[in-house]
N, C-alpha and C positions, 0 to 999 in steps of 0.2 A: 174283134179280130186282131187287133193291134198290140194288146195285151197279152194275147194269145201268142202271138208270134215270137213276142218278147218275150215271154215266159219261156219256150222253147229254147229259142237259141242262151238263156242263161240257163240251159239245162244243158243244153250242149257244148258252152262254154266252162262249167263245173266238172263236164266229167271227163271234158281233155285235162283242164286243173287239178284234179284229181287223180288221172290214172296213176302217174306212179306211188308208189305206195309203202312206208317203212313194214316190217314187222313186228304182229301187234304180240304184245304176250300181256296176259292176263294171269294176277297173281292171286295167291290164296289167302291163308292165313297170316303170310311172310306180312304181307301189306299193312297188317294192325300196329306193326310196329311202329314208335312211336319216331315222326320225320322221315318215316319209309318214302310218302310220297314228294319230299325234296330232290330227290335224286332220282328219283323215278319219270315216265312219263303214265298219265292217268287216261286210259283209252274211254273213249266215253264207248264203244263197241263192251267194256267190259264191264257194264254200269248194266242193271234190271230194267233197261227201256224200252223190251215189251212188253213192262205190265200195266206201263200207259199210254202204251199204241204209238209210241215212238216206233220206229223199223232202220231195217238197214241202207245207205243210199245206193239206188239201183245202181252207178255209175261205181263204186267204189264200194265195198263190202268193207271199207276199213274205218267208214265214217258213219255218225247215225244221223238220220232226219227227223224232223219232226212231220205228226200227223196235227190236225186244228186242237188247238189245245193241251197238248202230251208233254213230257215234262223227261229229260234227261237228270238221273238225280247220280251225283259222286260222292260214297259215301263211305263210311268208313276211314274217315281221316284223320288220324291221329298223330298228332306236335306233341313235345315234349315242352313249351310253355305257353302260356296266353302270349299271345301277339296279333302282330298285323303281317298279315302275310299275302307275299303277290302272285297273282292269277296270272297265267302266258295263256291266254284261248288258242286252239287250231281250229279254223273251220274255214267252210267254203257257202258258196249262196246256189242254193238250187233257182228261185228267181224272185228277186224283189224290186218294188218299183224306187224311182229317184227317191225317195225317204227312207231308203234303207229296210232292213229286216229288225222286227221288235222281239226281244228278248228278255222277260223277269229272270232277275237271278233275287234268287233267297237262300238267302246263309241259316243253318239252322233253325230251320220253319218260319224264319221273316224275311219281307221282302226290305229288299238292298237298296236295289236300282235298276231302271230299266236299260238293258242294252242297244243302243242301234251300231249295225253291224252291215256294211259292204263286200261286195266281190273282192278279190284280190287286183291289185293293177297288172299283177303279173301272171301270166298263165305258165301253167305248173308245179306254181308257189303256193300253200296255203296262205289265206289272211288271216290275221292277228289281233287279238284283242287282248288288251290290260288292265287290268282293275286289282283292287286290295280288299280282301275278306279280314277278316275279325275273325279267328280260330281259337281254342280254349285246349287246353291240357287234361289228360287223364277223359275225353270225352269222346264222342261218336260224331265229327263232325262233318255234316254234310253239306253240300253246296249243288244246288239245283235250279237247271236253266229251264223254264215255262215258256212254251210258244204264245207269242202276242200278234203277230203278224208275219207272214209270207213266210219262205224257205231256206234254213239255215241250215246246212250238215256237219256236224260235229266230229274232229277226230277225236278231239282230246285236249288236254292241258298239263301244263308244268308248273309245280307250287316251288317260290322259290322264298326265300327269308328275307326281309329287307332291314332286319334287326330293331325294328321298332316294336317295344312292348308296348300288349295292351293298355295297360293299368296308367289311365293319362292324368294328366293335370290340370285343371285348370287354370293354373299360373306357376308354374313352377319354382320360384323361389317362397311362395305366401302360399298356396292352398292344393291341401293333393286331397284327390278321391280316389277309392279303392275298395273290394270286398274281399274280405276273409275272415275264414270259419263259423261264416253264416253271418257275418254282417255287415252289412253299408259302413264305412268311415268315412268321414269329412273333415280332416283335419288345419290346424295352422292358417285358419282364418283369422281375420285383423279386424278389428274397427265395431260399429255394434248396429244391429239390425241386421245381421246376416240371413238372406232371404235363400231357403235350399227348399226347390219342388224339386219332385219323384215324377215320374211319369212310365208309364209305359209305353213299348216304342212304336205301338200304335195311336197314343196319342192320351189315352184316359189318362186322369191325374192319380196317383199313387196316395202322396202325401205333399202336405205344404205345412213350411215351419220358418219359422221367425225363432233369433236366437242371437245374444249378447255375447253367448260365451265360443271359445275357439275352437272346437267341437262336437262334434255332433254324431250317433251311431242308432242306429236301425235295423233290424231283421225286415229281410224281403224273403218272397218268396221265391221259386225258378224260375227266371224268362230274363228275358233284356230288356233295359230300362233307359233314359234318359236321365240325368240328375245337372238339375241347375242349380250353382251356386253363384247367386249375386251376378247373373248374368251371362254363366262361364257354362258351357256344357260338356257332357261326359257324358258316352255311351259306357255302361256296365252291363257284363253278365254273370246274372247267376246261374249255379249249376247243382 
């Protein structure tokens, strides 16, 4: 009963929080352009989240909710380089307990991280969540939030640059990794036994190599990977 009552009135509290409302517009083709959605804002209302029983929030037609397990996907996102790019969430809590509401985000078909996510302290205000995705060039990249637990309603989000390129280092004066035109490098390593695993970023091992000389190249296949050099890691994707 207690749960109950609670759940209500954080239903009732969402959709005073909610009522006022920007207008949503929902783009077309414009949107593929590449950093279109920097400047933009990203209505999750304009995302396919009926086709996995997401719906719209009764209190708010401008936000979407989850049903047990449904998955809001935003997709079609296209940057003009590989980077690290940051996430602005807008949502509101339809009702979750003192642990918050659980949220998988996975960035093109892998999982990221799981989000835990609160009401807003302010009624009227949407609350905010921030996080950095890994986004790719000349690609379709998508970013999709999966219901884990309780009642999260979505308005949307703001992709913004924070000028950090993908393509990292793992020491950056001694040793860069990077892929292009189809292959893993490993360059400007020092010393001898240089230990580089592969992995995939679910965990299986790719390859494992031992090596004297100062680098190293590889054809992979598409997916995201892992790569340790001598201790040092790097997330890579291929495309």
């Amino acid at each position: 009963m207690k749960n109950l009552l609670l759940r209500t009135l954080g239903l009732l509290l969402v959709l005073f929080s909610l009522e006022v409302t920007a207008q949503v517009t929902c783009y077309g083709e414009e949107s593929k352009t590449p950093d279109f959605w920097l400047d933009h804002f990203y209505y999750a209302k304009c995302t396919d989240y009926e086709s996995t029983g997401s719906q719209l929030f009764g209190g708010n037609l401008d936000c979407v909710e989850f049903t047990a397990g449904s998955t809001i996907d935003f997709t079609d996102i296209y940057v003009s380089k590989d980077a690290v790019y940051t996430v602005m969430l807008y949502y509101g809590i339809g009702w979750c307990d003192e642990l918050g509401a659980y949220v998988d985000l996975n960035v093109n078909g892998q999982f990221t991280d799981q989000l835990v996510l609160f009401p807003s302290a302010i009624v009227g205000e949407d609350a905010t969540y921030q996080f950095e995705v890994e986004l790719y060039s000349d690609y379709n990249n998508v970013i999709q939030l999966k219901n884990v637990k309780d009642w999260p309603a979505f308005r949307g989000f703001q992709l913004s640059s924070n000028e950090t390129t993908k393509v990292a280092t793992t020491d950056k004066n001694i040793c860069k990794v990077f892929f292009t035109n189809g292959s893993l490098f490993v360059e400007n390593m020092l010393g001898v036994d240089n230990h580089i695993q592969i992995n995939s970023i679910d965990g299986r091992l790719i390859k494992s190599v031992t090596t004297d000389a100062s680098s190293y190249t590889t054809s992979l296949s598409t997916g995201l990977y892992v790569v340790n050099v001598n201790g040092n890691l790097t997330k890579i994707f291929v495309k």
